[in-house]
C-alpha positions in Angstrom: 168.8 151.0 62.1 171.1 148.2 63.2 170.0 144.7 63.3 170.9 142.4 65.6 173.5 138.9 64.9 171.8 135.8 64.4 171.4 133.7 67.7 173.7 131.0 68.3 172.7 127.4 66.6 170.1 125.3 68.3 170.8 121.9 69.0 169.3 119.3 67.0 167.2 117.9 69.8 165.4 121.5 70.2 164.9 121.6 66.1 163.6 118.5 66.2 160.9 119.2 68.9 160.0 122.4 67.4 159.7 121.1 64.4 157.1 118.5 65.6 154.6 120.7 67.0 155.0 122.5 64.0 153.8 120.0 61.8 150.8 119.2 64.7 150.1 122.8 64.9 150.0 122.5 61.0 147.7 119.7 60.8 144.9 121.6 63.2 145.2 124.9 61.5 144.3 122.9 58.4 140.7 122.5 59.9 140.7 126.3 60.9 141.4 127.2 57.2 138.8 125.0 56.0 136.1 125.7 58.2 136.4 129.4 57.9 136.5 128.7 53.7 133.0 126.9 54.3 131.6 129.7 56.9 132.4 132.5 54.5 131.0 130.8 51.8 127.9 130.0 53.7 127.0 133.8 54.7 128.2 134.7 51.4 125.0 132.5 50.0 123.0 133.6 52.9 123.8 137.0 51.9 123.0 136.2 48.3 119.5 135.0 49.0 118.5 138.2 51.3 119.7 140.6 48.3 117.4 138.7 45.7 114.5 138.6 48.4 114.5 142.3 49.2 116.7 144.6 47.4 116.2 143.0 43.7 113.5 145.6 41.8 111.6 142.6 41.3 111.6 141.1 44.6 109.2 142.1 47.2 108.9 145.1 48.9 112.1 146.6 50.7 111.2 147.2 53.8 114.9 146.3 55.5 116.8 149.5 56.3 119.3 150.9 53.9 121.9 150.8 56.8 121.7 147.6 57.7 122.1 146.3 53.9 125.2 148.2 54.1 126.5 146.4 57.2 125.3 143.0 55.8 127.9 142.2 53.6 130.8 143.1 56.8 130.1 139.7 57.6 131.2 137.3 55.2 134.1 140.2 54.7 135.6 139.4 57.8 135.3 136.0 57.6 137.5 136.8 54.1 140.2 138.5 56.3 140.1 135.9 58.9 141.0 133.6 56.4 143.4 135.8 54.9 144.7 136.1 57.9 144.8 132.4 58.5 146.6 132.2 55.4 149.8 134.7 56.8 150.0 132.2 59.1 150.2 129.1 57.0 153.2 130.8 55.0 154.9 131.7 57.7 154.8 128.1 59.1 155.5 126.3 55.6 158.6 128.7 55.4 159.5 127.8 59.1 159.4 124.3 58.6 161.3 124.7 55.4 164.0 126.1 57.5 163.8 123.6 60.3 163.6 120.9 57.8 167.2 122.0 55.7 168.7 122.9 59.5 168.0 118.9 60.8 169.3 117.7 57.3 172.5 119.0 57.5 174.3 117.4 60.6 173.9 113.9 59.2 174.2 114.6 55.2 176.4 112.7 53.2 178.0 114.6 50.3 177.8 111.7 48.7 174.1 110.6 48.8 171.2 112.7 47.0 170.0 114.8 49.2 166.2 113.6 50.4 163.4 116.7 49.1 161.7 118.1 52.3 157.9 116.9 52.6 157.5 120.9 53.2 158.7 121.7 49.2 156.9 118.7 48.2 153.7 120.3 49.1 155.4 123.8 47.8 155.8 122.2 44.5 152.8 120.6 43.3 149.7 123.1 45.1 152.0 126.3 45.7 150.6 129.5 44.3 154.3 130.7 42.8 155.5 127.3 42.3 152.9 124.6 42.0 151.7 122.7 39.3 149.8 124.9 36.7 146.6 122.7 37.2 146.2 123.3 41.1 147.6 126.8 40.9 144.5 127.3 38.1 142.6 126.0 40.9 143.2 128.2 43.4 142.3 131.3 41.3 139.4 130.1 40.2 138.2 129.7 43.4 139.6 132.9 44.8 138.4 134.9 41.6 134.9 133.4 41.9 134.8 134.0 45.8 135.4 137.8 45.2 133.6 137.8 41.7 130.0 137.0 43.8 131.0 139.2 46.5 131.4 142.2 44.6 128.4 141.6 42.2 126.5 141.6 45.4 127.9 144.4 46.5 126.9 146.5 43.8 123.3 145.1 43.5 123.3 146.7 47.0 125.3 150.0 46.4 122.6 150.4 43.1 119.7 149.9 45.8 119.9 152.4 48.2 120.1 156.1 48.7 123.6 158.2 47.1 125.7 158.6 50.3 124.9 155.4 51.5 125.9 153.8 48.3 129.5 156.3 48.5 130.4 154.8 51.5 129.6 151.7 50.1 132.1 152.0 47.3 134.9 153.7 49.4 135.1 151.3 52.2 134.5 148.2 50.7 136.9 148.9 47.7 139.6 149.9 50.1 139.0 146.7 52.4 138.7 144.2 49.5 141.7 145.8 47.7 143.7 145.6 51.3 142.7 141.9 51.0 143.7 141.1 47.7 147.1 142.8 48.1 147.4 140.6 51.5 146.6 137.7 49.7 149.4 138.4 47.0 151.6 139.4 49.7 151.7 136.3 51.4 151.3 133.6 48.9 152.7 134.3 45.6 155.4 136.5 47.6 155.5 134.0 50.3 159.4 134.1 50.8 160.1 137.6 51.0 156.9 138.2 53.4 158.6 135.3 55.5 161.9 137.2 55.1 160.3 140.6 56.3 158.8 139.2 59.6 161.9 137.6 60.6 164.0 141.2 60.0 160.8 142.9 62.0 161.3 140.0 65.2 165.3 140.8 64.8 164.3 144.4 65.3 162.0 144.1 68.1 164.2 141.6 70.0 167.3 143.6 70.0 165.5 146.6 71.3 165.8 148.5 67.9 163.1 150.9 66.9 162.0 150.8 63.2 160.3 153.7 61.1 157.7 151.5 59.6 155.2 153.2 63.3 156.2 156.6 62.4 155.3 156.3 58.6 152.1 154.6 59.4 151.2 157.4 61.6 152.0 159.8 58.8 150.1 158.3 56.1 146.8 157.8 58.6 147.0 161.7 59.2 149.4 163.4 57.9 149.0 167.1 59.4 146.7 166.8 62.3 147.8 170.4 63.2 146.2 171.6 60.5 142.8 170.0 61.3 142.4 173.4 63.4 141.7 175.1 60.1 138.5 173.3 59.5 137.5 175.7 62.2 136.9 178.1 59.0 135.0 175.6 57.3 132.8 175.6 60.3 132.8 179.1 60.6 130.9 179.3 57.2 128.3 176.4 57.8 127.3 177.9 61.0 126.9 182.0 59.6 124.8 180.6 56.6 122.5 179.0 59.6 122.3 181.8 61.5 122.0 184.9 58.2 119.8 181.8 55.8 120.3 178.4 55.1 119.0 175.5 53.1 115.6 174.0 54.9 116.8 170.9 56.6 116.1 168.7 59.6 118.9 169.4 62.5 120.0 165.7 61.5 120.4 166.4 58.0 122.2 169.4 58.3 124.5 167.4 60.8 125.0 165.0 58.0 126.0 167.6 55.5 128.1 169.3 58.4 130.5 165.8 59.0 130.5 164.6 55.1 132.2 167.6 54.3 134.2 168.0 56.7 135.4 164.1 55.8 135.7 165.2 52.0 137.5 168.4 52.4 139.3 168.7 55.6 140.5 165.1 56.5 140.6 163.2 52.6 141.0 166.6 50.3 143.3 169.1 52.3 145.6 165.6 53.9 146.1 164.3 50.5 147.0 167.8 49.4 149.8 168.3 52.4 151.2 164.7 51.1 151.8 166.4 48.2 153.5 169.0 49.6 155.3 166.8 51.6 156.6 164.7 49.0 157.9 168.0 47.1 159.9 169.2 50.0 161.1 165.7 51.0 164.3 166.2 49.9 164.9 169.6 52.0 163.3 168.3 54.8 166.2 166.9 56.3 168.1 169.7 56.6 165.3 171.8 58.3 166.5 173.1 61.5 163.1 172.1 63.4 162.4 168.8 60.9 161.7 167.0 64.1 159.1 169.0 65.5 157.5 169.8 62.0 156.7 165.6 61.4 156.7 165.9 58.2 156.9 163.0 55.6 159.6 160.5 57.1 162.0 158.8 55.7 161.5 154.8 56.9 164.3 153.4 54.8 162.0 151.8 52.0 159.8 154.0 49.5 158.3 156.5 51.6 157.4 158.8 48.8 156.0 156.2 46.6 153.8 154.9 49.9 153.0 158.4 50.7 151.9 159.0 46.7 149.6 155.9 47.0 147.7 157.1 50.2 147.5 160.4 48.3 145.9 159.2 45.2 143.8 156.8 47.6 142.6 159.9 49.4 141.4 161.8 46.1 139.7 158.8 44.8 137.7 158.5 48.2 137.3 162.2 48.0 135.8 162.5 44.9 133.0 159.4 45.7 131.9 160.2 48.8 131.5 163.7 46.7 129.5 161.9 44.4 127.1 160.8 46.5 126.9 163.0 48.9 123.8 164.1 50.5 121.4 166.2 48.8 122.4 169.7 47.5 125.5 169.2 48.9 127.5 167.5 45.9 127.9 170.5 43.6 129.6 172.2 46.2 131.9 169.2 47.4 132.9 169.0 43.3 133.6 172.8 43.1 135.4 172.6 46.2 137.6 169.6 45.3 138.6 171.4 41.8 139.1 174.7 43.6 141.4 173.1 46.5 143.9 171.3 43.7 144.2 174.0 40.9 144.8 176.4 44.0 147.8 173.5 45.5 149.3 173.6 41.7 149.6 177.2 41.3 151.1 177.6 44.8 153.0 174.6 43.8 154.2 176.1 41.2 154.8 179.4 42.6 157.3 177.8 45.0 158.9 176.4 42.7 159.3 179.4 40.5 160.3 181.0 44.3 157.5 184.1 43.2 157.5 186.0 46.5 154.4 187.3 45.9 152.5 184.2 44.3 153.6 182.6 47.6 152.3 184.8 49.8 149.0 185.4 48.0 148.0 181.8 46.9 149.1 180.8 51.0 146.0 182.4 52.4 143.5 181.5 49.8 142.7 178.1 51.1 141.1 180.4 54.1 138.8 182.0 52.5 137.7 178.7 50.6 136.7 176.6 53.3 134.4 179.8 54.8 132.5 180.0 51.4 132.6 176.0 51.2 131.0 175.5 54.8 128.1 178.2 53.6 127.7 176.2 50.2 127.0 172.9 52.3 124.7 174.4 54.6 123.0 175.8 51.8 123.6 179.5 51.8 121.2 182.1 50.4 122.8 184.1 48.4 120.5 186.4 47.1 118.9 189.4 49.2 122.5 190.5 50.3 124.0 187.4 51.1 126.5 187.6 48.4 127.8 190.7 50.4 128.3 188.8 53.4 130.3 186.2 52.1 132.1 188.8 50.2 133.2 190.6 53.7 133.4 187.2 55.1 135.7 186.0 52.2 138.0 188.9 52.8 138.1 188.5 56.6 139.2 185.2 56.2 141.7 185.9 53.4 143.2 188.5 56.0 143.4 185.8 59.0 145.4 183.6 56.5 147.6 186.1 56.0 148.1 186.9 59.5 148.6 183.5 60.8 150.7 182.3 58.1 153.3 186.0 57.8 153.3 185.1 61.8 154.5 181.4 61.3 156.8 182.0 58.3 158.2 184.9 60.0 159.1 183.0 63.6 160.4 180.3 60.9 162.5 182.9 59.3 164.3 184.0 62.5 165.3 180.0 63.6 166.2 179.2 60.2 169.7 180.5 59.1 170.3 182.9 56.8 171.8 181.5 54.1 169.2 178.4 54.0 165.8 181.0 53.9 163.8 180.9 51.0 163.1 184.4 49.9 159.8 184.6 50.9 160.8 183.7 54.3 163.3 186.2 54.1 161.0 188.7 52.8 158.7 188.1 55.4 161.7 188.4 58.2 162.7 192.1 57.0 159.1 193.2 56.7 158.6 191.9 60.1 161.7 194.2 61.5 163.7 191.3 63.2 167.3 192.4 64.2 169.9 190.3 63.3 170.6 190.1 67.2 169.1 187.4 69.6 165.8 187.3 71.1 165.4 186.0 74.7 162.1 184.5 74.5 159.3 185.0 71.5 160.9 187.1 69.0 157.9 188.7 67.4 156.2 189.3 71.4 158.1 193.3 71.6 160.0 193.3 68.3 157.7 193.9 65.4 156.7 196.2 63.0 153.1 197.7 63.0 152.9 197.9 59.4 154.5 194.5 58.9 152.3 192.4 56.9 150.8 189.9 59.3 149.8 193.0 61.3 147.9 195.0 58.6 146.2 191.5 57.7 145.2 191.1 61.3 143.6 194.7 61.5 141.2 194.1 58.1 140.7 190.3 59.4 139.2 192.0 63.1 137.5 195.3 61.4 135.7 193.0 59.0 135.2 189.7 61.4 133.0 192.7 63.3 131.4 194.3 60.1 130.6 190.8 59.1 129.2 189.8 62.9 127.1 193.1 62.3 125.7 191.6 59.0 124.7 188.1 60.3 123.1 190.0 63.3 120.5 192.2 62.0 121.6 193.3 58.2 121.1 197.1 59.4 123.4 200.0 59.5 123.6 202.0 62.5 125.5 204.3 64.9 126.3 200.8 66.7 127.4 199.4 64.1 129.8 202.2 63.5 131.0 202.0 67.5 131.4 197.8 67.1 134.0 199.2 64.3 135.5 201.8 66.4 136.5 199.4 69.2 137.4 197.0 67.3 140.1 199.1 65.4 141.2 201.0 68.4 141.8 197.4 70.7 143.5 196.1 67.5 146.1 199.1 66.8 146.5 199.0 70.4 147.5 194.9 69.8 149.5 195.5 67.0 151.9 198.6 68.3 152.4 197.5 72.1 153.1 193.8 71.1 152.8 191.2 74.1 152.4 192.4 77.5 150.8 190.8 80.1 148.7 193.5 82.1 147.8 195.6 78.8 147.1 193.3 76.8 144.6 191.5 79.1 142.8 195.1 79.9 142.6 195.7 75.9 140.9 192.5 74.9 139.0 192.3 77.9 137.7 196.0 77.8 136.9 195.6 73.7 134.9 192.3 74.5 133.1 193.8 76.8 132.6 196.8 75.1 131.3 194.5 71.8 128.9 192.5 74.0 126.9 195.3 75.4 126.6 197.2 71.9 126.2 193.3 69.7 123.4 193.1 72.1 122.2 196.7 72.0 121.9 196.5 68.8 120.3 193.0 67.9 118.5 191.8 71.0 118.9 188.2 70.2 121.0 185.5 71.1 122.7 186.2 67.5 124.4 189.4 69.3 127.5 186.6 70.0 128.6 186.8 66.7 130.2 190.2 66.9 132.4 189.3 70.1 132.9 185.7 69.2 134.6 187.1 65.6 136.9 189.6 67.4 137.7 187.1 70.4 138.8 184.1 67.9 141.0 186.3 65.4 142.6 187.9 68.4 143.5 185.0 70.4 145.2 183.4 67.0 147.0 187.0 66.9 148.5 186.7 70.0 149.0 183.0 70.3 150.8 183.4 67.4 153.3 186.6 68.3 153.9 184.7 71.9 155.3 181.7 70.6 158.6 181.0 69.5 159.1 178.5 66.1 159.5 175.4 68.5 156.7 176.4 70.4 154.1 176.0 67.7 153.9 172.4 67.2 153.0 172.1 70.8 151.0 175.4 71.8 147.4 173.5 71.2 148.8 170.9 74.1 150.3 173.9 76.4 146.6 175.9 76.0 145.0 172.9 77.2 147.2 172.5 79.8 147.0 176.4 80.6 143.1 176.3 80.7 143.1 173.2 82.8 145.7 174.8 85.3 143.4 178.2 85.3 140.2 175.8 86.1 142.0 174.3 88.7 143.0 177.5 90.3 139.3 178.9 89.9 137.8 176.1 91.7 140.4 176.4 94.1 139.4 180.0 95.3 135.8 178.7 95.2 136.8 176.5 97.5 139.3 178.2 99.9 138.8 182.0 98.8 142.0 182.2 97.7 144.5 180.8 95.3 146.3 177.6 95.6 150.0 178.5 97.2 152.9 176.8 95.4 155.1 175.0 97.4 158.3 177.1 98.6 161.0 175.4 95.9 164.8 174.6 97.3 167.8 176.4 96.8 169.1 174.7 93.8 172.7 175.7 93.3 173.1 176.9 89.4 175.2 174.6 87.1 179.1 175.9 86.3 
């Protein structure tokens, strides 16, 4: 990151201008400052009075929404961070000034003379923050620490007032905005100079055209692997089948609520936290990753990204483990248990990495599968008596088997554009058992070339046999000769998968033929709309299968984007033909010569 040289002097005329508005610009903002002290102050009393009118046990009766006690206290907060704000500003101009101030004193300084003290340090030296007398810096605190001392008693005579997860949200956003506010109040008064010092080497950047890391990191921390948001598909998988097979007795809204908490614990505060983790252990390798680019891992902004990175983390389990806290009804035993569960499983994979336990590896990698199906039936309140233990045993598996698929299918195309000597050996296990040549591979390596009893491939036969036997249970919970034909198909369409590989024409006839095939017999068999289950199991598992084994390493990180842009081009044909009766014709392309 280069930085650009400092522009030539100004001439004393410009300084002196500049610094004039300054000081009137100064003078206004005063009035700014003060009148937002006295607003938030205000509302802050105003607030005060409504808590000991209605949410006090001994005041009268509450009859003022729990939500909109929790939105009450927003107000005077943002009055708090426009004043914070107001006070970024200030600093910046004091330091300014301080600058234009020693820049107009030096053209007409005599060596000789004492040098006369800017008005600017003055004003730094008797009320500063850092630098002031002890008296007005005592002050200050005192009426920042009492400020924030009332705020947050009121906030908890709220939080203790109204229902658990409204009191969890309570506690995780306010403590992260008030903390965000006292670290920007630090930031920019005690540490005044080097927050001047950093927005003059951020303008530097931005006016020579430089690009700094600070976006990229930012992005990181707010989601680290948004990839991997797919897998709360699984999680979803689970709340829906306990619906459908028996499920706690809930309004729709409530169960809608339990739906999204979780989701918010586990799949975007839990599981993110738990990649940073990951991230921050493989930091140092990262670089050397042949497709470190496209993977977007934890980047490296110049300062303390792992440090950063470990803070968001920890920030991320604390918020976790409130909202789980006080999260809706017969939901929080779950969240708990799942939270444990998803950390002691990251510190034995952790730790099998690190011991480089093939096996351990390969095992633990898949588990995390299986967890968020039995966690999404735990939320929605599963029965688990009168055979549902055996369908979330058979769905526990399935989902086991998918992991393993997926995962022997990504580590595998990472094996083969990774080079030899820098594979880890369960990528290279995983490369060997897969059948690659040590040859090159026009296109998707594992499309034609692999092995039918390579690992991914036996996963991806239990995954579909049992995402069927499991469709079968949550249908009708009866054995048949249907059920036994569901199983045939399903094993015949996926052997015929596994040992042809990728090609266009069969492939299509196979999984259209099978899905087919398992909607006429789901329905056969259970005459309700819940005959979808059976198909919908076998449709999902296959089109990871094949998305998977038609993608090269690259590919991955943008394959969501090209299916997207593949299902919006097939809709566009389709209504097309509606249209015209026939396809749209492509525009005849020109000889292009081919490059020497």
């Amino acid at each position: 990151m280069s930085v650009s040289p400092p522009p030539p002097p100004i001439d004393r005329d410009t300084l002196l201008a500049d610094y004039i508005a300054s000081r009137e610009d100064e003078r206004s903002f005063q009035t700014t400052q003060v009148a937002l002290a006295s607003l938030a102050l205000t509302t802050l009393g105003l607030l005060a009075g409504l808590v000991g009118r209605y949410v006090l046990p001994n005041s009268h009766q509450n009859d003022i929404p729990p939500g909109l006690l929790v939105l009450a206290p927003m107000v005077p907060l943002a009055l708090f961070g426009m004043f914070v704000q107001a006070g970024a500003q200030a600093t910046l101009r004091t330091h300014y000034l301080r600058d234009l101030e020693q820049q107009l004193a030096q053209p007409t300084a005599d060596p000789a003379a004492t040098p006369s003290p800017s008005f600017i340090r003055i004003v730094g030296a008797l009320v500063g923050l850092k630098h002031g007398h002890a008296i007005y810096r005592a002050i200050t605190v005192m009426l920042i620490t009492i400020a924030m001392s009332a705020f947050i008693v009121i906030l908890i005579l709220i939080a203790i007032n109204v229902p658990g997860p409204w009191a969890a949200l309570m506690t995780v956003s306010y403590s992260f905005t008030i903390l965000l506010l006292v670290h920007l109040t630090w930031s920019t008064t005690a540490a005044g100079l080097t927050f001047y010092n950093s927005a003059r080497e951020r303008l530097q950047i931005h006016t020579s055209g430089a690009t700094g890391p600070d976006g990229q990191l930012v992005k990181y921390l707010a989601l680290p692997r948004p990839v991997d948001l797919q897998k709360g598909l699984y999680y979803l998988a689970g709340f829906l089948v306990a619906l459908t097979y028996g499920a706690a007795d809930r309004t729709f809204g409530l169960h809608l609520l339990a739906l999204i908490w979780g989701w918010v614990v586990l799949e975007f505060l839990a599981y993110q936290a738990r990649y940073q983790w990951n991230d921050i252990r493989g930091f140092a390798g990262e670089a050397t990753h042949p497709m470190a680019t496209a993977r977007k891992r934890l980047p490296d902004s110049g300062g303390d990204p792992i440090r950063q990175s470990a803070q968001v983390a920890l920030a991320r389990v604390g918020a976790a483990l409130v909202l789980a806290l006080g999260a809706p009804a017969g939901t929080r035993t779950a969240l708990l248990v799942g939270l444990v569960a998803i950390f002691v499983l990251a510190v034995l994979y952790e730790k099998a990495r690190a011991d480089d336990s093939v096996a351990g590896v390969i095992i633990l990698v898949a588990i995390g599968y299986p967890l968020r199906f039995c966690l999404g039936l735990a939320i929605a309140g599963f029965d688990w008596a009168d055979g549902g233990l055996v369908v979330a045993a058979i769905g526990a598996v399935a989902f086991a088997a998918v992991g393993w698929s997926t995962v022997g299918l990504t580590w595998a195309l990472e094996a083969e554009a990774t080079p030899q000597a820098s594979r880890s050996r369960h990528l290279e296990f995983l490369w060997r058992n897969a059948g690659l040549g040590p040859g090159p591979t026009a296109g998707p390596p594992l499309a034609r070339r692999m092995r039918p009893v390579a690992v991914p491939n036996l996963a991806q036969f239990t995954a579909c046999v049992l995402g069927t036997l499991l469709g079968t249970e949550v249908v009708r919970r009866d054995w048949s000769w249907l059920v036994i034909a569901m199983l045939a198909v399903t094993a015949a369409a996926t052997l015929l998968l596994i040992g042809f590989g990728i090609r266009k024409t069969l492939t299509g006839v196979v999984v259209g033929c099978a899905l087919v095939s398992l909607s006429g017999l789901s329905v056969w068999y259970s005459e309700s709309w819940r005959a979808g289950w059976v198909p919908l199991f076998f449709g999902v598992f296959t089109a990871f299968y094949l998305g998977f084994r038609s993608q090269t390493y690259a590919g991955l990180s943008t394959a969501p984007k090209d299916m997207l842009a593949n299902a919006k081009s097939l809709a566009g044909a389709v209504e097309t033909w509606f249209k015209q009766g026939k396809p749209p014709s492509q525009p005849p392309q020109p000889n292009t010569p081919a490059a020497p």
